[in-house]
NUZABA-958148 format. One record per residue (C-alpha): residue number from 0; residue in three letters; chain; y, x, z. Coordinates in Angstrom, 3 decimals, always signed. Example, Ala and Ser with C-alpha at 12.3 -4.5 7.8 and 13.67 -1.06 7.14 Angstrom:
residues 2
<resi: 0 resn: ALA chain: A north: -4.500 east: +12.300 up: +7.800>
<resi: 1 resn: SER chain: A north: -1.060 east: +13.670 up: +7.140>
This chain:
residues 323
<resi: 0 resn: UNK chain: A north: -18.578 east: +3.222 up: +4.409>
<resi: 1 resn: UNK chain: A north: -20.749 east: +0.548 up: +3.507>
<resi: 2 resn: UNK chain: A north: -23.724 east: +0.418 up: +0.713>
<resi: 3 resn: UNK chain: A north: -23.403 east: -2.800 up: -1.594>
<resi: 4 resn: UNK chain: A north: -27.149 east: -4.005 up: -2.022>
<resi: 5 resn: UNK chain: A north: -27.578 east: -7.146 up: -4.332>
<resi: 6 resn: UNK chain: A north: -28.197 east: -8.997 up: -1.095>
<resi: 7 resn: UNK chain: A north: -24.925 east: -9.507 up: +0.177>
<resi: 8 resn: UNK chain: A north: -22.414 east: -8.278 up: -2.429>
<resi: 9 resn: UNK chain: A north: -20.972 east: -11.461 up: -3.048>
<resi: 10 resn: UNK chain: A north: -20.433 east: -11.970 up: +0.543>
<resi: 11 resn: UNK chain: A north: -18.312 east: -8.911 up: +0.818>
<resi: 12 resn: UNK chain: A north: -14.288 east: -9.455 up: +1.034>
<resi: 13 resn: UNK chain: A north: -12.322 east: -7.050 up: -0.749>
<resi: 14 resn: UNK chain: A north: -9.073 east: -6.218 up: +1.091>
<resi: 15 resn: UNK chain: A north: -5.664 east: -3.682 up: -0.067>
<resi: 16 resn: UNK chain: A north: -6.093 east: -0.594 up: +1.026>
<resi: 17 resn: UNK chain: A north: -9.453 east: -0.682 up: +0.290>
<resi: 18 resn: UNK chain: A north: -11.918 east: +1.849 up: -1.257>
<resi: 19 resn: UNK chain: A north: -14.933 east: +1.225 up: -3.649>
<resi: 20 resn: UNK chain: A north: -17.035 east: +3.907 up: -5.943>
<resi: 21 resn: UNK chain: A north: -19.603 east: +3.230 up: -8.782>
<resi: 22 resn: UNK chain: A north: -22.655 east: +4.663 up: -9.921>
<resi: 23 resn: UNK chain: A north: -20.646 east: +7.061 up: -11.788>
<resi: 24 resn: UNK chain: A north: -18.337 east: +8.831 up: -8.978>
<resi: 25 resn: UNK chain: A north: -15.152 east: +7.273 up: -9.428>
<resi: 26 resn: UNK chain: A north: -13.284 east: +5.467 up: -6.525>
<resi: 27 resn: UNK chain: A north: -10.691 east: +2.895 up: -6.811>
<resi: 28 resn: UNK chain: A north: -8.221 east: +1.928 up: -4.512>
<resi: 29 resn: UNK chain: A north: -8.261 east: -2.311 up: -4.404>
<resi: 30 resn: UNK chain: A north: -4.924 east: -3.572 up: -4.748>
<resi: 31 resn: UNK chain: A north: -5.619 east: -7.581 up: -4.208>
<resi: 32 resn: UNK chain: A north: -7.427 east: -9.479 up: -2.040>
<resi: 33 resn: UNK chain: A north: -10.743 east: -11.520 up: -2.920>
<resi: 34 resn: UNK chain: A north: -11.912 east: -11.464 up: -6.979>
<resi: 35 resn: UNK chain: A north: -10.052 east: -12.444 up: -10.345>
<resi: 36 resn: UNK chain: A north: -13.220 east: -13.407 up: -12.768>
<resi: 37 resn: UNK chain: A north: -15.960 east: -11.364 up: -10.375>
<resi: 38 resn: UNK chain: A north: -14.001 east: -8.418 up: -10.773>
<resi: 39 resn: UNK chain: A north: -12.180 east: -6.146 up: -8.216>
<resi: 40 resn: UNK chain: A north: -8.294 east: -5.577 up: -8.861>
<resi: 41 resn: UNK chain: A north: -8.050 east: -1.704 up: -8.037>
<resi: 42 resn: UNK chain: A north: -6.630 east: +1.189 up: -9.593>
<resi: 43 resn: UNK chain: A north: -8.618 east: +4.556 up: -9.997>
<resi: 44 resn: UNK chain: A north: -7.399 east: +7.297 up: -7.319>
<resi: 45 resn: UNK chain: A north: -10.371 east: +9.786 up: -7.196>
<resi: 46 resn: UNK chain: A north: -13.519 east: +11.319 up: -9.641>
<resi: 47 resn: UNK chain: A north: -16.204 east: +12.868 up: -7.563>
<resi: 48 resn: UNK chain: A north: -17.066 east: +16.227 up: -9.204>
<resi: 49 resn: UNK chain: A north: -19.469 east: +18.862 up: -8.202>
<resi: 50 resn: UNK chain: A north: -16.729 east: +20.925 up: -6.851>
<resi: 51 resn: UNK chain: A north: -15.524 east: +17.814 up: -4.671>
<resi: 52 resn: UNK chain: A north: -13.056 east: +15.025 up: -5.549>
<resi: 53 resn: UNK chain: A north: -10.590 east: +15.198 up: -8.171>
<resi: 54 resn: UNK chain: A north: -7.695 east: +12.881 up: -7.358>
<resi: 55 resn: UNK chain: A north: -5.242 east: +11.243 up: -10.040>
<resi: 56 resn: UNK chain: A north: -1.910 east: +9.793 up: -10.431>
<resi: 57 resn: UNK chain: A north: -1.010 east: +6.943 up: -12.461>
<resi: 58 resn: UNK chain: A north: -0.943 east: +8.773 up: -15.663>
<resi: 59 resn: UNK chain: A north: -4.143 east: +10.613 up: -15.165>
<resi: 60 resn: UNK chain: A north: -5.856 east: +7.828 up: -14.044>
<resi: 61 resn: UNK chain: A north: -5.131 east: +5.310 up: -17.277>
<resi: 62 resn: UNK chain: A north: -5.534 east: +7.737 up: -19.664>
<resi: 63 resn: UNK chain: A north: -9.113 east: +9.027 up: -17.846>
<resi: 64 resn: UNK chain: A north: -9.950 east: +5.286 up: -17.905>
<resi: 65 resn: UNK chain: A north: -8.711 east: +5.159 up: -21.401>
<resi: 66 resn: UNK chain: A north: -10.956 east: +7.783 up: -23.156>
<resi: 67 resn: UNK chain: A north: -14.093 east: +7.711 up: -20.940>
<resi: 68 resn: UNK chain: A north: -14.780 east: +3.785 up: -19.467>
<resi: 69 resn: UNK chain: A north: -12.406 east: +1.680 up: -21.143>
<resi: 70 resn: UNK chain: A north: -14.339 east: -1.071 up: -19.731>
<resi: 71 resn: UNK chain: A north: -12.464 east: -0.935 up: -16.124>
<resi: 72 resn: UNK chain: A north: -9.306 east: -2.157 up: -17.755>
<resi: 73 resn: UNK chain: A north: -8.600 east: -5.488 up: -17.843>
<resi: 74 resn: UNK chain: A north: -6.509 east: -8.253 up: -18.600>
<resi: 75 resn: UNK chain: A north: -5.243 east: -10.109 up: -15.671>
<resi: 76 resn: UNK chain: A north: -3.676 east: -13.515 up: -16.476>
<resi: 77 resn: UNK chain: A north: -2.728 east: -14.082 up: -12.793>
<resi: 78 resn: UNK chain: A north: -0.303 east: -11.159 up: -13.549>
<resi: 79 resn: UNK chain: A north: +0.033 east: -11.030 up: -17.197>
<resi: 80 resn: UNK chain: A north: -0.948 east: -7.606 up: -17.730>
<resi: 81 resn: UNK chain: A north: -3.643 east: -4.745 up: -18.216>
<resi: 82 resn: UNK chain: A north: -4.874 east: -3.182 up: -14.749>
<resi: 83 resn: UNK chain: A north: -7.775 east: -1.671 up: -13.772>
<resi: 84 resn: UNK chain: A north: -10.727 east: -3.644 up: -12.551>
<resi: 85 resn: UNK chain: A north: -14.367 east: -3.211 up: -11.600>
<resi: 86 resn: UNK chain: A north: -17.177 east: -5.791 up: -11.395>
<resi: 87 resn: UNK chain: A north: -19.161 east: -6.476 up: -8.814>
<resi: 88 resn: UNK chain: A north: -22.700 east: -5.169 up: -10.340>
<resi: 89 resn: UNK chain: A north: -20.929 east: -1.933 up: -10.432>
<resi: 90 resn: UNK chain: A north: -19.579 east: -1.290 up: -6.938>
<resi: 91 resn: UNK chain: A north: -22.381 east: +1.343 up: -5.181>
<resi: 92 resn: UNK chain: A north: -20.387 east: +1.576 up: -2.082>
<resi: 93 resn: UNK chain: A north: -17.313 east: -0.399 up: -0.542>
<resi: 94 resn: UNK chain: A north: -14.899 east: +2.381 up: +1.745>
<resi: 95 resn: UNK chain: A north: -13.745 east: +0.151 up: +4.313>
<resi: 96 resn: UNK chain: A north: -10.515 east: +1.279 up: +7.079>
<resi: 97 resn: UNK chain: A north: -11.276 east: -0.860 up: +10.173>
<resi: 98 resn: UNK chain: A north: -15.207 east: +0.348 up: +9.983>
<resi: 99 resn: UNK chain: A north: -14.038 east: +4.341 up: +8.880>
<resi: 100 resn: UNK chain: A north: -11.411 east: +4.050 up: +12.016>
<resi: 101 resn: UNK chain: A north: -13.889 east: +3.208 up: +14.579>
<resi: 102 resn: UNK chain: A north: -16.654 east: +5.905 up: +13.631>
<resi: 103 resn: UNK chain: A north: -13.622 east: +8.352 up: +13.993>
<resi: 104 resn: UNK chain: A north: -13.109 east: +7.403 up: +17.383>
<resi: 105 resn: UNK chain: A north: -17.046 east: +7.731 up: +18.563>
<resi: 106 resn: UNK chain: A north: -17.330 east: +10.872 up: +16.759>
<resi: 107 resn: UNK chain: A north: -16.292 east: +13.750 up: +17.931>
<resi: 108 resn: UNK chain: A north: -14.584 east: +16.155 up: +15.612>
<resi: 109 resn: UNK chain: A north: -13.096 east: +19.290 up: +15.337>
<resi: 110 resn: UNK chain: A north: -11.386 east: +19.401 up: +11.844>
<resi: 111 resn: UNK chain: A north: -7.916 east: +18.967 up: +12.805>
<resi: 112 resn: UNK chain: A north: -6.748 east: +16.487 up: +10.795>
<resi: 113 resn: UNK chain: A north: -9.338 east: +14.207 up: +12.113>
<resi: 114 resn: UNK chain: A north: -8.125 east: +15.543 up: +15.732>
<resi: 115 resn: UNK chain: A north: -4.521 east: +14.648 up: +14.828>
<resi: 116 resn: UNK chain: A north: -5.145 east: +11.048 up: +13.770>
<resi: 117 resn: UNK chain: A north: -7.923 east: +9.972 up: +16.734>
<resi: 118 resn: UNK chain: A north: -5.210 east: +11.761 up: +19.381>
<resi: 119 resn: UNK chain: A north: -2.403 east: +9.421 up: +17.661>
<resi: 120 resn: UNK chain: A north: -4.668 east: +6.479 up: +17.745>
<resi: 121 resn: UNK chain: A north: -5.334 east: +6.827 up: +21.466>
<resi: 122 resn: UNK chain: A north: -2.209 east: +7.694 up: +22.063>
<resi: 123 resn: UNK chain: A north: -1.221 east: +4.036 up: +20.814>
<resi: 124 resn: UNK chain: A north: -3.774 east: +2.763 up: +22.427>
<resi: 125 resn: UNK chain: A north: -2.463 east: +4.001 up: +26.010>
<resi: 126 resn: UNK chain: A north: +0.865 east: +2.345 up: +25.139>
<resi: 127 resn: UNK chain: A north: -0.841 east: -0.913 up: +25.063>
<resi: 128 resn: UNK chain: A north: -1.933 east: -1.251 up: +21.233>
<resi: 129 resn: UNK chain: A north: -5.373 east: -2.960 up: +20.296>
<resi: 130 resn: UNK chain: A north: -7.119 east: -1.413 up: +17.754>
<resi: 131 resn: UNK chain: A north: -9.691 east: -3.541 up: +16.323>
<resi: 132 resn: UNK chain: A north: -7.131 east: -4.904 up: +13.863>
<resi: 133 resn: UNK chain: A north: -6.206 east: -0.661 up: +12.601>
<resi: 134 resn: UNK chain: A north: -8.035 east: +0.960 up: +9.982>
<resi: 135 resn: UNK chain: A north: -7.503 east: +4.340 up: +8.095>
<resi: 136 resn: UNK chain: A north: -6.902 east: +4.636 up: +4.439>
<resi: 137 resn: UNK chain: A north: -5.775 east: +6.990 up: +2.070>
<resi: 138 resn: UNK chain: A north: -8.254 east: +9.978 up: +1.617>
<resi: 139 resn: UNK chain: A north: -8.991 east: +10.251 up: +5.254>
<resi: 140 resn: UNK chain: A north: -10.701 east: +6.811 up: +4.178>
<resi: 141 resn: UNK chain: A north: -13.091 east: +8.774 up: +1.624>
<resi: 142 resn: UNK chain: A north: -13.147 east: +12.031 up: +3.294>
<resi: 143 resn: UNK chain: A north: -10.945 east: +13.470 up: +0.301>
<resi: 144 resn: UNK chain: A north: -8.436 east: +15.115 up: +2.631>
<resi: 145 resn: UNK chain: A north: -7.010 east: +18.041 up: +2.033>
<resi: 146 resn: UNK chain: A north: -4.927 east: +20.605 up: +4.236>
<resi: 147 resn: UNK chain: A north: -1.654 east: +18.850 up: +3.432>
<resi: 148 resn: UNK chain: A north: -2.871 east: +15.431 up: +3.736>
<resi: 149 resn: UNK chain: A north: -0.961 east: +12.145 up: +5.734>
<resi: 150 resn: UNK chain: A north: -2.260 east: +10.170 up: +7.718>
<resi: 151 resn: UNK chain: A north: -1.990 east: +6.386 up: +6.678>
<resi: 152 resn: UNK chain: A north: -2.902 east: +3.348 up: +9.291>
<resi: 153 resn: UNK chain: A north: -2.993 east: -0.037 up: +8.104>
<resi: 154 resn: UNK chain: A north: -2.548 east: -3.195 up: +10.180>
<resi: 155 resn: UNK chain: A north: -4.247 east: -6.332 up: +9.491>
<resi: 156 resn: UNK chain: A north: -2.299 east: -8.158 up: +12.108>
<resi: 157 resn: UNK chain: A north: +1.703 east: -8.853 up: +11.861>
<resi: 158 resn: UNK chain: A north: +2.358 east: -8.012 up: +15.690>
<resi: 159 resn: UNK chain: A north: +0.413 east: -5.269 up: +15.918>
<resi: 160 resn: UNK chain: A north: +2.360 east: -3.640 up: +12.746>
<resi: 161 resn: UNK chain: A north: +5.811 east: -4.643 up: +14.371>
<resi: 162 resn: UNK chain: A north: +4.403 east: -3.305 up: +17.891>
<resi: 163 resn: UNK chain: A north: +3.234 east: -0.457 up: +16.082>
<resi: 164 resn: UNK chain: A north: +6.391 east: -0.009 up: +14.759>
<resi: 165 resn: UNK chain: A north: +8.452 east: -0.281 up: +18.037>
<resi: 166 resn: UNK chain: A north: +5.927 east: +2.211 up: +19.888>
<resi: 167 resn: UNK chain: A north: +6.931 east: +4.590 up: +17.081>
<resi: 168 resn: UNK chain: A north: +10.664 east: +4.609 up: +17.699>
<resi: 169 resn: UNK chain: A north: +10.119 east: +4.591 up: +21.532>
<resi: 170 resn: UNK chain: A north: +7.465 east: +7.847 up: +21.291>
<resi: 171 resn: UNK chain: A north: +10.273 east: +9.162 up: +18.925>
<resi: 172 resn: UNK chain: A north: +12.865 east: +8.812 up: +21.498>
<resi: 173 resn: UNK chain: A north: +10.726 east: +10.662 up: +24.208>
<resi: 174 resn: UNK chain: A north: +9.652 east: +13.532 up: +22.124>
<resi: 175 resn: UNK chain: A north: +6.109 east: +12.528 up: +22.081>
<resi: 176 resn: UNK chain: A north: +6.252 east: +11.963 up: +18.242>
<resi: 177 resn: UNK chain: A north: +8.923 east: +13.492 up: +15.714>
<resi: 178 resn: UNK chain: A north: +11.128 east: +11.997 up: +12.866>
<resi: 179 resn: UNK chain: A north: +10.912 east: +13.581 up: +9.480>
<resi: 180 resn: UNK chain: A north: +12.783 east: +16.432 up: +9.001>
<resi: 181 resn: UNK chain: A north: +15.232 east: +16.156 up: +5.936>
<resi: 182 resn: UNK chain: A north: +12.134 east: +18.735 up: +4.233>
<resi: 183 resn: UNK chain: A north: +9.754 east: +15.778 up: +5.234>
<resi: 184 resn: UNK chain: A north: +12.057 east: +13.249 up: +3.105>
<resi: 185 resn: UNK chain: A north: +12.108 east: +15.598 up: +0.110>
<resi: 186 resn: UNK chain: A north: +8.761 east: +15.802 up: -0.045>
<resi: 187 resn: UNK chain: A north: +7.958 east: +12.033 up: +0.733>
<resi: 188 resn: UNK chain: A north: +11.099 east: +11.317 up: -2.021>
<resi: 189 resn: UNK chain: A north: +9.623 east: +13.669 up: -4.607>
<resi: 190 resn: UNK chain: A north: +5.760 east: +12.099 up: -4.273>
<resi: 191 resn: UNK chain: A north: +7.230 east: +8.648 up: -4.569>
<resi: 192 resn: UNK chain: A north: +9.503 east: +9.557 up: -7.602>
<resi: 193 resn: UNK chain: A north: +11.858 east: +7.224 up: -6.042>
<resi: 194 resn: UNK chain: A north: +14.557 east: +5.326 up: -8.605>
<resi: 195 resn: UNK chain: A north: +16.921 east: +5.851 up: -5.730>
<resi: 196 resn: UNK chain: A north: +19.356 east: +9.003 up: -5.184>
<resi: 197 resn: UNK chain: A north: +17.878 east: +10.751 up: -2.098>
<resi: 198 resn: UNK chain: A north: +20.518 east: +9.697 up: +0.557>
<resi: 199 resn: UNK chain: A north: +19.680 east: +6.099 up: -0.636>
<resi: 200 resn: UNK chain: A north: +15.861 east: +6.257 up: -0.319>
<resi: 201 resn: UNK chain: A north: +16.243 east: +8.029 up: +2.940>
<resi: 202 resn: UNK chain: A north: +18.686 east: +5.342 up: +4.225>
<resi: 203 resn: UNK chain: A north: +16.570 east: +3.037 up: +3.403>
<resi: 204 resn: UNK chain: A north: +13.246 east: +4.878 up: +4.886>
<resi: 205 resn: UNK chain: A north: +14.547 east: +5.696 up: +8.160>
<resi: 206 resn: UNK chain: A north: +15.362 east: +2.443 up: +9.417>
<resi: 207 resn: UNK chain: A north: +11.696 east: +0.572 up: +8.573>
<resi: 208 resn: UNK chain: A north: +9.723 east: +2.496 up: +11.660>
<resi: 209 resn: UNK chain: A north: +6.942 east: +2.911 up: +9.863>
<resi: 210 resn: UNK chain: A north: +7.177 east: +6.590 up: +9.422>
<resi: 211 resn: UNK chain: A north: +6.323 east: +9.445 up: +12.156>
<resi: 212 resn: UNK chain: A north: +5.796 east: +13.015 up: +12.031>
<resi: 213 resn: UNK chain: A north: +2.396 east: +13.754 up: +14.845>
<resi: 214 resn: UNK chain: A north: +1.261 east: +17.267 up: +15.459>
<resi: 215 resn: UNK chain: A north: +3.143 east: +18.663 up: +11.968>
<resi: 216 resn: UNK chain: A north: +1.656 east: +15.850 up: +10.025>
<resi: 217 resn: UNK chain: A north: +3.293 east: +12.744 up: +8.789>
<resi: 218 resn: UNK chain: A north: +2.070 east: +9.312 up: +9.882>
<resi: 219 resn: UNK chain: A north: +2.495 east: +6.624 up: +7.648>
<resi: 220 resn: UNK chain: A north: +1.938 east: +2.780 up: +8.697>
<resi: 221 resn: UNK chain: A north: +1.368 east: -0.083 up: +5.900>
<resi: 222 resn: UNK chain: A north: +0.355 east: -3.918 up: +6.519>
<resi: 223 resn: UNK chain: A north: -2.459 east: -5.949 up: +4.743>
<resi: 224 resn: UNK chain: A north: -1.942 east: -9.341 up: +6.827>
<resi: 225 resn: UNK chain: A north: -5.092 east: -11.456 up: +6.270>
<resi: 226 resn: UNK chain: A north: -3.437 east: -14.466 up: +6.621>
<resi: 227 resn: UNK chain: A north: -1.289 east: -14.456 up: +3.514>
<resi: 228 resn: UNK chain: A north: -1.785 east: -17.179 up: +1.214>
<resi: 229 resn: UNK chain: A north: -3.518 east: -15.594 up: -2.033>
<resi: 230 resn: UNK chain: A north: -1.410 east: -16.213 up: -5.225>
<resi: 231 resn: UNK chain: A north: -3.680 east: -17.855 up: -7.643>
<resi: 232 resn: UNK chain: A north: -1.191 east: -19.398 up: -10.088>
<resi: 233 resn: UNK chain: A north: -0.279 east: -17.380 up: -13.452>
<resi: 234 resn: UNK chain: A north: +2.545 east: -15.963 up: -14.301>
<resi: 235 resn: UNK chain: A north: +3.930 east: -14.834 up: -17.840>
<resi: 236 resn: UNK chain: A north: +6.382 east: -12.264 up: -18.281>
<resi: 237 resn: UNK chain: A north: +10.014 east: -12.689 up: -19.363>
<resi: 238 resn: UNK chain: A north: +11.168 east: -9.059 up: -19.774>
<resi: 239 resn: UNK chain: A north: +12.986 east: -6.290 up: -17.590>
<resi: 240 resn: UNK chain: A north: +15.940 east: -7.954 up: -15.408>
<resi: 241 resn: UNK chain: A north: +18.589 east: -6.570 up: -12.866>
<resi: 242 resn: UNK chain: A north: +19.600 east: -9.182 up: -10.422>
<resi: 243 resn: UNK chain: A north: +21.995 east: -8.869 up: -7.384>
<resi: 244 resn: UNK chain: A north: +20.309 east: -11.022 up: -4.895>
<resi: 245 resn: UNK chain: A north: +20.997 east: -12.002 up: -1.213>
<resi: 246 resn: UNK chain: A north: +17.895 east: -11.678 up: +1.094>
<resi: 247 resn: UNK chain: A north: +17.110 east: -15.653 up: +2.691>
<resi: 248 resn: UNK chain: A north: +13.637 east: -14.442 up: +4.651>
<resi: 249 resn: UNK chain: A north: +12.181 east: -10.990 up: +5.560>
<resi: 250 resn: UNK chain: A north: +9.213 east: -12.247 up: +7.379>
<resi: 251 resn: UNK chain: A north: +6.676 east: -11.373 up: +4.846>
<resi: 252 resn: UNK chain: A north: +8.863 east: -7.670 up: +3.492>
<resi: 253 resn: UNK chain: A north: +5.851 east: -5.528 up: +4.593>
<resi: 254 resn: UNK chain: A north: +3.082 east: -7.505 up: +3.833>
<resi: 255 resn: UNK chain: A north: +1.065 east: -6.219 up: +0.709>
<resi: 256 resn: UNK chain: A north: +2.622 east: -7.413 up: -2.359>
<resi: 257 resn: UNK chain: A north: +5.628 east: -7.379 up: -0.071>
<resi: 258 resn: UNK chain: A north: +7.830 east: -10.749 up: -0.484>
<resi: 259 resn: UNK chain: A north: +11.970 east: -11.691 up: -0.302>
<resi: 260 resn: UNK chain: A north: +12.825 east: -15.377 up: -0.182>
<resi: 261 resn: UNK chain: A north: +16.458 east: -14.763 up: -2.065>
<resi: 262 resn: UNK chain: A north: +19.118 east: -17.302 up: -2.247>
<resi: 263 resn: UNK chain: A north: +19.535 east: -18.370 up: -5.985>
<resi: 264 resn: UNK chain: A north: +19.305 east: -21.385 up: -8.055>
<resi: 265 resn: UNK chain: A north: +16.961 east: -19.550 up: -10.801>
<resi: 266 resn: UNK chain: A north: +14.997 east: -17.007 up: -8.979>
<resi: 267 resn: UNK chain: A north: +12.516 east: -17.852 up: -5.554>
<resi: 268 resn: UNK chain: A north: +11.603 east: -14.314 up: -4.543>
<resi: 269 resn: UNK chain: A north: +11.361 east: -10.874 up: -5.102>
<resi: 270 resn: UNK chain: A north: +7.599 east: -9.759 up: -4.915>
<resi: 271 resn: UNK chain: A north: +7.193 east: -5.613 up: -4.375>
<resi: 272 resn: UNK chain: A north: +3.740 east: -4.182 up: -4.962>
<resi: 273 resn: UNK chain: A north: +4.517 east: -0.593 up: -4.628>
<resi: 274 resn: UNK chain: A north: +5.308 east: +0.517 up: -0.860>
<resi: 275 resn: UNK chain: A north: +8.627 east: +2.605 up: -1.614>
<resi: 276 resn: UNK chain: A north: +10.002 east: -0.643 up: -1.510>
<resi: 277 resn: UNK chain: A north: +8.124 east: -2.558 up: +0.828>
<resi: 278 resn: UNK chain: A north: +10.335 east: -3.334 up: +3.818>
<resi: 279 resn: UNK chain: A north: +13.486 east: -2.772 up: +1.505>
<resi: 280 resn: UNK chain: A north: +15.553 east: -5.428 up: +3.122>
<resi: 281 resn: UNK chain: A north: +16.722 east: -8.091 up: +5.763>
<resi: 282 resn: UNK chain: A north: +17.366 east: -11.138 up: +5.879>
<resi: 283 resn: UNK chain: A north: +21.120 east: -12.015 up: +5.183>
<resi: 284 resn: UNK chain: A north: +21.415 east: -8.828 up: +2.954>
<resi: 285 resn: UNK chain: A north: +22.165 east: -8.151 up: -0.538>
<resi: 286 resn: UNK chain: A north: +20.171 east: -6.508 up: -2.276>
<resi: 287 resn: UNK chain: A north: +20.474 east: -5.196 up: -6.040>
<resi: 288 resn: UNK chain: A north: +16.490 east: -5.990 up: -7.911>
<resi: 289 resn: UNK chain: A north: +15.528 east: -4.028 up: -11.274>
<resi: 290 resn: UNK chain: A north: +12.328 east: -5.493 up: -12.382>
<resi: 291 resn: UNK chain: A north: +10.133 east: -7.919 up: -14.546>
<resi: 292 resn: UNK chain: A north: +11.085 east: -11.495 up: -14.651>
<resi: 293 resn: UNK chain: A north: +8.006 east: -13.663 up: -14.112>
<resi: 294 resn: UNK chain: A north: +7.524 east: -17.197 up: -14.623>
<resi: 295 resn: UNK chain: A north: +5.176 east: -19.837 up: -13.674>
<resi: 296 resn: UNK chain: A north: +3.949 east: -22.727 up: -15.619>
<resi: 297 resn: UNK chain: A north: +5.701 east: -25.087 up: -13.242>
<resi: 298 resn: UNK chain: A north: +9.023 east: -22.965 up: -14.375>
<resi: 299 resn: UNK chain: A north: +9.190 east: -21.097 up: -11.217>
<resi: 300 resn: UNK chain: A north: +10.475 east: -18.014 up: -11.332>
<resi: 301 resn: UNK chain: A north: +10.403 east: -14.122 up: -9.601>
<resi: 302 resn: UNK chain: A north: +10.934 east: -11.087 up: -10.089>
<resi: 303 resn: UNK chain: A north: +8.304 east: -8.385 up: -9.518>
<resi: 304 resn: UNK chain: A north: +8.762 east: -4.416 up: -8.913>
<resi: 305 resn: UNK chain: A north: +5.930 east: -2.571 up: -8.972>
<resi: 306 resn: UNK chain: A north: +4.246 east: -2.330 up: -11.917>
<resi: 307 resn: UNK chain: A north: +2.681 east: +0.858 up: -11.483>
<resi: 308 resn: UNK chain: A north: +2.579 east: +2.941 up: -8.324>
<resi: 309 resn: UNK chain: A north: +5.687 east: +4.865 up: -8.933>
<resi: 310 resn: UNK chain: A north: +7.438 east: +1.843 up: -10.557>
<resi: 311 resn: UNK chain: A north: +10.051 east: +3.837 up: -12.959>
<resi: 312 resn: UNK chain: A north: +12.768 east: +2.126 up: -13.335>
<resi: 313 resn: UNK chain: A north: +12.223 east: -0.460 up: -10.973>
<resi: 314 resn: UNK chain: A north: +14.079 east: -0.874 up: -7.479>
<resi: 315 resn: UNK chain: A north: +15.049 east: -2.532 up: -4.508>
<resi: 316 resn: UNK chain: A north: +18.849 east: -1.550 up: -2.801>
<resi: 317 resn: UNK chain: A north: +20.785 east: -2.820 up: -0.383>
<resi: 318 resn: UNK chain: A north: +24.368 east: -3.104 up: -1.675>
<resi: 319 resn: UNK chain: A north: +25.526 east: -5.139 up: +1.644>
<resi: 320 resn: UNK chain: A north: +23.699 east: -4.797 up: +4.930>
<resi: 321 resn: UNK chain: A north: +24.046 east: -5.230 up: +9.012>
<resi: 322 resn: UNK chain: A north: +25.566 east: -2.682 up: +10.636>
């Protein structure tokens, strides 16, 4: 956790996965890298109260913004819509993973969700991952967990996520971690208010390795790769499409907005923002897209799924994949 002090607050990069909190207790999630007109693209995820924190949803969360401090929504024209957004002057304190993971390994603990996640990140570490490029998020990040809490680890390297990912699956294979129990997948499917039957979001779940079960608790890894070119160039949206799509490039599907090269004369890519989807997909699939049509002044085109966090409506499927 860092304070912001006038001094060096426009020095500080903002990353996904993020947290900041103002002056008056609320705490945003960032959800873009760097600044779009000095502000901070986020979306509100927690109040502090004097009972503790009060977390919200999408719903909750725009209509809190809504009726109390209207001013945190804003107009983005990079993506043509209303999101919420905080200024700089207003940012108290900036919640950051890679700093919040390495005090939880030089602190010793006994709450035992803290024990769970510093025994899984040494346990990685023995199997040869580095972790100055891991952080924590999620409300381990704040210190908002609660009994039932995951535990989420972000990667801002590609190979350590995909080594990550491997160790998973091997530690799976010799006991040492557990898949998710069908129970696990309801749970995860209910939370994500998937527009996927079950079978298909678990099909789809199962084979990313990014998912773990660690002591009873689920594990949950995500990527914010800092060397991602930052999309700076508006785009306008064309209305709701559904597109059947085959998949040209994978290599960026888990980086955050996750990204499909696609093979057709009209569309370049499939951009995901919401993780349900992330991952969706490899290349030489097909894959079946519901989502806003987006286009650039230079006429380029994409389609983007992910509005919102649960994204109604809106999907990635594959319809033909490797065996």
């Amino acid at each position: 956790m860092v304070a912001i002090g006038s001094k060096h607050i426009y020095s500080v990069t903002y990353y996904p996965k993020d947290f900041i909190q103002t002056a008056d207790g609320l705490v945003f999630a960032v959800v873009a890298t760097g600044l779009e007109d000095g502000k901070v693209l986020s979306f509100l995820r927690y109040r502090q109260t004097a009972t503790g924190w009060q977390k919200f949803d999408t719903t909750t969360a725009n209509a809190f913004l809504a009726l109390h401090t209207p001013d945190y929504r804003y107009y983005s024209t990079l993506r043509d819509t209303v999101c919420h957004a905080v200024p700089l002057a207003n940012i108290t304190q900036h919640f950051q993973p890679r700093q919040r993971l390495q005090h939880l390994l030089l602190t010793p603990t006994a709450h035992p969700i803290l024990k769970t996640c510093v025994y899984l990140l040494r346990l990685l570490q023995q199997h040869g991952l580095a972790l100055h490029a891991v952080g924590i998020t999620g409300s381990l990040l704040l210190g908002a967990q609660q009994p039932s809490s995951d535990i989420d680890l972000v990667f801002y390297e590609r190979p350590a996520f995909n080594q990550a990912r491997q160790l998973v699956q091997d530690l799976i294979a010799q006991n040492v971690l557990q898949s998710l129990t069908t129970k696990d997948w309801l749970e995860a499917y209910q939370r994500r208010e998937s527009a996927l039957d079950f079978a298909g979001y678990v099909w789809h779940e199962q084979r990313k390795g990014n998912k773990a079960m660690v002591n009873g608790r689920k594990v949950d890894f995500s990527l914010v790769a800092t060397d991602t070119p930052i999309e700076n160039r508006p785009f306008e949206k064309a209305g709701a499409v559904v597109r059947v799509l085959k998949v040209l490039d994978d290599s960026l599907a888990y980086d955050y907005p996750a990204e499909f090269k696609v093979d057709a004369a009209d569309i370049e890519r499939v951009v995901c923002f919401t993780a349900t989807y992330t991952g969706q997909a490899i290349t030489g699939e097909w894959i079946e897209v519901a989502g806003q049509l987006e286009v650039a002044a230079n006429g380029l085109q994409r389609i983007v799924v992910g509005a919102s966090r649960e994204a109604p409506g809106e999907y990635i499927k594959v319809v033909q994949h490797h065996d």
